[in-house]
py3Dmol code that shows the C-alpha trace and the ligand (Angstrom):
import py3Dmol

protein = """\
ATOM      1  CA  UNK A   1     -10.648   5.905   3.476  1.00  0.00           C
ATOM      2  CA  UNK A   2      -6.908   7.260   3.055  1.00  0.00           C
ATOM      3  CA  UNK A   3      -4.298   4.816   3.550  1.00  0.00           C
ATOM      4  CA  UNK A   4      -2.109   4.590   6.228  1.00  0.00           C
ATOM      5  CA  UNK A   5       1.170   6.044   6.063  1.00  0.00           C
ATOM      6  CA  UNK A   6       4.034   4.141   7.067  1.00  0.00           C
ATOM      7  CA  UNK A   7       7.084   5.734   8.714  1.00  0.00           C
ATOM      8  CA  UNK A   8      10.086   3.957   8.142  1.00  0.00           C
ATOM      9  CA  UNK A   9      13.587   3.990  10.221  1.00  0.00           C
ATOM     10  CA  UNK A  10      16.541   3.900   7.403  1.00  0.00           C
ATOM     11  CA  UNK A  11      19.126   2.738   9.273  1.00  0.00           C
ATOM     12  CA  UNK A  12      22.953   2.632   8.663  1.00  0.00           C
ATOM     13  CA  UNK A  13      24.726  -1.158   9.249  1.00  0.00           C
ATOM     14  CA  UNK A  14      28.696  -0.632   9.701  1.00  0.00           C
ATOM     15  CA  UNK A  15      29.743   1.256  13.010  1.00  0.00           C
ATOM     16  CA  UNK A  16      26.070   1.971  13.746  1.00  0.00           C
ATOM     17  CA  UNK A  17      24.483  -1.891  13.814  1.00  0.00           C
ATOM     18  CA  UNK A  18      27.824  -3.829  13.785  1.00  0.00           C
ATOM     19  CA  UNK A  19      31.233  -3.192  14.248  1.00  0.00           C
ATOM     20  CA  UNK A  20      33.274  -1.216  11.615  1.00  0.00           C
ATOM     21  CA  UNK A  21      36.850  -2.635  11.912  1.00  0.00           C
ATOM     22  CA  UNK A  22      39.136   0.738  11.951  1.00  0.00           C
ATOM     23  CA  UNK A  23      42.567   0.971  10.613  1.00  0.00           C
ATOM     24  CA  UNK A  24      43.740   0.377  14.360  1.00  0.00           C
ATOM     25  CA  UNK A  25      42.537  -3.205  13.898  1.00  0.00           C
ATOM     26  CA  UNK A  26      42.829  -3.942  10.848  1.00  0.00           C
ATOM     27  CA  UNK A  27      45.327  -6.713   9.788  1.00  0.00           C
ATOM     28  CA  UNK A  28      47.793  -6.515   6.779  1.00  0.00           C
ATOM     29  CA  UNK A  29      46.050  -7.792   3.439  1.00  0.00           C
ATOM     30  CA  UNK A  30      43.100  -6.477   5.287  1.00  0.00           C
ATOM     31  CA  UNK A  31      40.982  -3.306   3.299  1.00  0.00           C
ATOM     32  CA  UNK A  32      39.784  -1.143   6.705  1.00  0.00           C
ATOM     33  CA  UNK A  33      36.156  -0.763   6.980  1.00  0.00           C
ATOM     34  CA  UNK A  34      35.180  -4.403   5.133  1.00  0.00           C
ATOM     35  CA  UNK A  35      33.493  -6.955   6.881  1.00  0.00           C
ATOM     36  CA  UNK A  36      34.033  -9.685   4.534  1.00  0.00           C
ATOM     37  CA  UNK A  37      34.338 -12.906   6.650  1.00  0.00           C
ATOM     38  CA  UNK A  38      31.644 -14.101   9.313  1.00  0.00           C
ATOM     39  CA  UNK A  39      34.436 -13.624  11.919  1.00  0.00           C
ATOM     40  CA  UNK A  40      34.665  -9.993  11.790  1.00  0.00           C
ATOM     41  CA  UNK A  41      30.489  -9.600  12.506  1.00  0.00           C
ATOM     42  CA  UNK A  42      29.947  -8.406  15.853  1.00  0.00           C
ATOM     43  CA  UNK A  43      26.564  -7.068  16.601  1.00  0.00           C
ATOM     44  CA  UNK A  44      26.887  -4.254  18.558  1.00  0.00           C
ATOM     45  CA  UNK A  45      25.002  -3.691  22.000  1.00  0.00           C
ATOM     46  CA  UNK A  46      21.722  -2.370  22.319  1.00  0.00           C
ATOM     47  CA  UNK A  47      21.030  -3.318  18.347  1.00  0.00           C
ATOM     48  CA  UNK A  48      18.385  -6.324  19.062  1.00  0.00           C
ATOM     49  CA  UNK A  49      16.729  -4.080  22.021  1.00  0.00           C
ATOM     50  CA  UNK A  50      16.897  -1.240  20.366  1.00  0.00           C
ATOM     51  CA  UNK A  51      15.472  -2.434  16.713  1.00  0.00           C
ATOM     52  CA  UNK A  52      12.635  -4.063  18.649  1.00  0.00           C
ATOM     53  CA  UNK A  53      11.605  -0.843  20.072  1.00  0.00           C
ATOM     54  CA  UNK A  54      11.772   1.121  16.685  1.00  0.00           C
ATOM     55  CA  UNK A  55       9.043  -1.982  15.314  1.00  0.00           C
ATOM     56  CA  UNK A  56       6.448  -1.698  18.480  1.00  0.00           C
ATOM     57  CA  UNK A  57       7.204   2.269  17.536  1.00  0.00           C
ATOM     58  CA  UNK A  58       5.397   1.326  14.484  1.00  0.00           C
ATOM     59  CA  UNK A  59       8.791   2.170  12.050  1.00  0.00           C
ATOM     60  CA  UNK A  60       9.364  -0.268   9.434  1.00  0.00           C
ATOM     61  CA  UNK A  61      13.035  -1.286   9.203  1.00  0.00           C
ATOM     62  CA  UNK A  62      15.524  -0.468   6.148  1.00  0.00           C
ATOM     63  CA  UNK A  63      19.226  -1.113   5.986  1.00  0.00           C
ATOM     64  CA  UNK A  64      21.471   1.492   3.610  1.00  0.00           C
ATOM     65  CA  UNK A  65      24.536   1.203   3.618  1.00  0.00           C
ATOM     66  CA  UNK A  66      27.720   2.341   1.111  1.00  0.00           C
ATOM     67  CA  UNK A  67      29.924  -0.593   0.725  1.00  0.00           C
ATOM     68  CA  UNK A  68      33.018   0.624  -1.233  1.00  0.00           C
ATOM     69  CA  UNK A  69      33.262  -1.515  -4.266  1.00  0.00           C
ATOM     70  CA  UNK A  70      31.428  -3.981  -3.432  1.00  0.00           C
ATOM     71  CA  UNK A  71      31.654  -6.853  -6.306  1.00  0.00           C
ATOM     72  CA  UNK A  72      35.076  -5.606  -7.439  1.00  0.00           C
ATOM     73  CA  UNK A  73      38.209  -8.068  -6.818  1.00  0.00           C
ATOM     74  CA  UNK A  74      38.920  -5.840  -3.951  1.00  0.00           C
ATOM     75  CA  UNK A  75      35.460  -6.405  -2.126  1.00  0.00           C
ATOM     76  CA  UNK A  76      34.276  -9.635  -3.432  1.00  0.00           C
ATOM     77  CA  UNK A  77      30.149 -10.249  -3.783  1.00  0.00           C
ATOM     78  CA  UNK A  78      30.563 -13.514  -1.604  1.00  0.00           C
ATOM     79  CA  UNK A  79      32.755 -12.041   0.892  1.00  0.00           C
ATOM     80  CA  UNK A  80      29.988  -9.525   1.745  1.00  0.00           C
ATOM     81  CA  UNK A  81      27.530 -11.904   1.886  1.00  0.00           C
ATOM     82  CA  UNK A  82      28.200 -14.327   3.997  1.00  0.00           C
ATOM     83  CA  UNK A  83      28.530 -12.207   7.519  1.00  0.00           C
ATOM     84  CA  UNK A  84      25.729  -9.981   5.896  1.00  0.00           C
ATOM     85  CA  UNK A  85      23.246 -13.216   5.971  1.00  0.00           C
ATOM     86  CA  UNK A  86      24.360 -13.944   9.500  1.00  0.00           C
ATOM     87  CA  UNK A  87      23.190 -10.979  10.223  1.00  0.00           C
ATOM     88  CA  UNK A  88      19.888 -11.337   9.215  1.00  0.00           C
ATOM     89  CA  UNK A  89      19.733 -14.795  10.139  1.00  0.00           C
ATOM     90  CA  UNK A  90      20.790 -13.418  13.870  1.00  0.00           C
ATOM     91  CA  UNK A  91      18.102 -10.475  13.810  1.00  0.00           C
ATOM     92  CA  UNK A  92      15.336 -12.822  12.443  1.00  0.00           C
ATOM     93  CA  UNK A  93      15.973 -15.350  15.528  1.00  0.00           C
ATOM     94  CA  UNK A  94      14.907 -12.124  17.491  1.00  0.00           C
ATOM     95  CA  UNK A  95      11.753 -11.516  15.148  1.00  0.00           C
ATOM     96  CA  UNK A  96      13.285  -8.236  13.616  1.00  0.00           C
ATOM     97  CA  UNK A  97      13.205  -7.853   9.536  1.00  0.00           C
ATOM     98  CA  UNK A  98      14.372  -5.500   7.283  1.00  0.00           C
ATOM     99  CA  UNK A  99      11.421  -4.565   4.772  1.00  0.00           C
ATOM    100  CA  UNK A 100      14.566  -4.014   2.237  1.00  0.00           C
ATOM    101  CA  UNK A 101      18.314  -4.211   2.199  1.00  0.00           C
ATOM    102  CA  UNK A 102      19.688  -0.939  -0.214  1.00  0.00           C
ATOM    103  CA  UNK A 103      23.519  -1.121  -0.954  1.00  0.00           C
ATOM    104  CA  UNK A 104      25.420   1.400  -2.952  1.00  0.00           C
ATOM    105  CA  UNK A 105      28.565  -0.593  -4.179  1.00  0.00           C
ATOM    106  CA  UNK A 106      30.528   1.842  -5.705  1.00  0.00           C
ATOM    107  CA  UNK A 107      33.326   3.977  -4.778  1.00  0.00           C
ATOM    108  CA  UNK A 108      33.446   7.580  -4.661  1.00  0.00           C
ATOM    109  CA  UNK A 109      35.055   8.227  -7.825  1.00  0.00           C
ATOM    110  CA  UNK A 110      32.719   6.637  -9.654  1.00  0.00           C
ATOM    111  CA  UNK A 111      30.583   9.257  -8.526  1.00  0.00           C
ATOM    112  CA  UNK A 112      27.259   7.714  -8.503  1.00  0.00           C
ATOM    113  CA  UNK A 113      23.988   8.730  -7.257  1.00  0.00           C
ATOM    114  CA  UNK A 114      23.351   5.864  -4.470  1.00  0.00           C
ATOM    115  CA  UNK A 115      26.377   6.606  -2.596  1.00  0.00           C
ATOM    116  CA  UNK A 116      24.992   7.980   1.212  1.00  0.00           C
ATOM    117  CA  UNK A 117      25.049  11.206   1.408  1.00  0.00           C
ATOM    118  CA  UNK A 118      23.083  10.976  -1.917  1.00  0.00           C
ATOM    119  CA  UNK A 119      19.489   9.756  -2.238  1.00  0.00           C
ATOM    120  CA  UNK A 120      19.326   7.483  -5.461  1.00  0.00           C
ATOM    121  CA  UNK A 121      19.061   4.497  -2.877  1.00  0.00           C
ATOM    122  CA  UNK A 122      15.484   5.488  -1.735  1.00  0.00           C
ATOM    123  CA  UNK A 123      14.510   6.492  -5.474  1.00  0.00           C
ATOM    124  CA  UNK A 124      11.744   3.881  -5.021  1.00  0.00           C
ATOM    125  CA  UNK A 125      10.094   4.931  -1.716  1.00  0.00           C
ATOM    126  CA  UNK A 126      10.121   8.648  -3.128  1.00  0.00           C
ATOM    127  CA  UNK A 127       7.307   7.905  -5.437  1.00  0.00           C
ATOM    128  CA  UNK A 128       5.891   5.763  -2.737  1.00  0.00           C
ATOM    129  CA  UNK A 129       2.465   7.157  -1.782  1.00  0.00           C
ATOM    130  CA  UNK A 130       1.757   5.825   1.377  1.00  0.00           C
ATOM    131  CA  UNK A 131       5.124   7.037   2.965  1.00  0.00           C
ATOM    132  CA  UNK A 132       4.896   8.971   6.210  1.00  0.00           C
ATOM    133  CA  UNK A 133       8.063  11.464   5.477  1.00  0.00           C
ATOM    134  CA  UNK A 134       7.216  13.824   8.909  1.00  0.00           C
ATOM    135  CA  UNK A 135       7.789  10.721  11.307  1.00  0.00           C
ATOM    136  CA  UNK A 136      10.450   8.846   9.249  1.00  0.00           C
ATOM    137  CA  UNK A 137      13.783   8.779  10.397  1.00  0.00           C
ATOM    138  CA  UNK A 138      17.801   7.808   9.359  1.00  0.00           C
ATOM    139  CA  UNK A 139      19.683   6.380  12.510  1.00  0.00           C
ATOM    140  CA  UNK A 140      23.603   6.522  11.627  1.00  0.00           C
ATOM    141  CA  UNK A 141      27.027   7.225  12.652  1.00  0.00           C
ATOM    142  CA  UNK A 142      28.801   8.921   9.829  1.00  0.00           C
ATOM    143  CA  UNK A 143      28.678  12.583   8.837  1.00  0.00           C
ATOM    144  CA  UNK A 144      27.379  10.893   5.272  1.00  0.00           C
ATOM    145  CA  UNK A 145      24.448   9.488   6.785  1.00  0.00           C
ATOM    146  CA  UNK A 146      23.852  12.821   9.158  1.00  0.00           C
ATOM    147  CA  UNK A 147      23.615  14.660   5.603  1.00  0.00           C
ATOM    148  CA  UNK A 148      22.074  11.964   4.078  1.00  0.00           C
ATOM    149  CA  UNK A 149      19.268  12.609   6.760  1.00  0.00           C
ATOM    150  CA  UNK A 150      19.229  16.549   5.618  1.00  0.00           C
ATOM    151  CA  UNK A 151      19.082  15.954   1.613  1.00  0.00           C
ATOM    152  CA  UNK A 152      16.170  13.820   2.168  1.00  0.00           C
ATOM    153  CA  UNK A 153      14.457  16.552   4.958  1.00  0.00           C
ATOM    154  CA  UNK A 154      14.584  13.640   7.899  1.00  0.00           C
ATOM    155  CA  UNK A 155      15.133  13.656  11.416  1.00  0.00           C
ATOM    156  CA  UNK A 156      18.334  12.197  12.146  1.00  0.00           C
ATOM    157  CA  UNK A 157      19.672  10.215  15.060  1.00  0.00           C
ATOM    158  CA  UNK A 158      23.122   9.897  15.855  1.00  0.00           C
ATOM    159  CA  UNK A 159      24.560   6.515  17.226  1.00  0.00           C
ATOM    160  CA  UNK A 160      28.433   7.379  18.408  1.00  0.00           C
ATOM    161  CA  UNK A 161      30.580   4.431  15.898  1.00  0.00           C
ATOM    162  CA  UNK A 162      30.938   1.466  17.406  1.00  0.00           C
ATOM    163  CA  UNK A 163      29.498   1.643  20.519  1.00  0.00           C
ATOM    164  CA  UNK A 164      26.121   1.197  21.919  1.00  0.00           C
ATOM    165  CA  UNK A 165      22.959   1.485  19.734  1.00  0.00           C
ATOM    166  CA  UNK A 166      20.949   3.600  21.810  1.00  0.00           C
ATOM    167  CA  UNK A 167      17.842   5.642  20.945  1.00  0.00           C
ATOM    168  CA  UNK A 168      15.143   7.589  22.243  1.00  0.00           C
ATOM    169  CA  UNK A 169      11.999   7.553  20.436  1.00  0.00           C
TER     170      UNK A 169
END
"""
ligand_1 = """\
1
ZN
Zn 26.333 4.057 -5.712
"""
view = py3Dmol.view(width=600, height=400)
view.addModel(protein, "pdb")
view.setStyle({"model": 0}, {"cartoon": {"style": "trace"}})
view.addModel(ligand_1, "xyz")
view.setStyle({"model": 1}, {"stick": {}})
view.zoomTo()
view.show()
């Protein structure tokens, strides 16, 4: 018997599941963009409602997300990780899991191949056999993630930054 294929949501986290801070509101001594302390996580609406429909839809759930430098002194590995655990925590309280968490840390002149638009995050579910590619799908809210969508041949569903996460599937 073949095995069934899973189709898998890759979903975008800053501006599309929480809120990107913008240069607007963003404080001196504060990088825009970085959510490094648990008081800048805000769960945007529609995220909890909207992840639970993409699981009874069948879609496992992975995060990817660029986080510019990421484990330098400017973006600190514990900084990241302490609003990125609450989170989780908060999403597992709902019963929604990520199946995997891919970051790219790096920056864009360090040219790598993991930062979104490029694919070198999902290197690992390429050679994945049981991988339902036609009904897979990237939700984000960047013009990376919209072409990250097209290099990897996937639907794409846009979620306007920082508002509500809203999708019809
Ligand atoms: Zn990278």
């Amino acid at each position: 018997m073949p095995r069934k294929q899973i189709k898998y949501a890759f979903i975008d986290r800053d501006g599309t599941l929480i809120y990107e801070p913008t240069p607007e509101d963003t404080k001196p001594g504060d990088i825009p963009y970085q959510i490094d302390s648990i008081e800048k996580l805000k769960i945007l609406p529609g995220v909890i409602s909207g992840l639970k429909k993409l699981l009874s839809a069948g879609y496992k759930l992975v995060m990817v997300s660029n986080q510019d430098g990421l484990g330098t002194n400017l973006f600190p590995t514990q900084t990241f990780i302490s609003p990125q655990n609450k989170l989780l925590e908060m999403l597992k309280e709902n019963r929604i899991t990520f199946e995997k968490i891919l970051i790219c840390p790096h920056l864009p002149k360090d040219n790598c191949d993991c930062r979104k638009p490029k694919t070198g995050l999902l290197d690992e579910f390429k050679k994945m056999k049981d991988i339902n590619w036609i009904d897979s799908i990237v939700i984000g809210n960047s013009q990376a993630d919209k072409k990250f969508a097209k290099n990897l041949g996937l639907i794409f569903i846009k979620i306007k930054t920082n508002t509500t996460f809203k999708i019809n599937i």
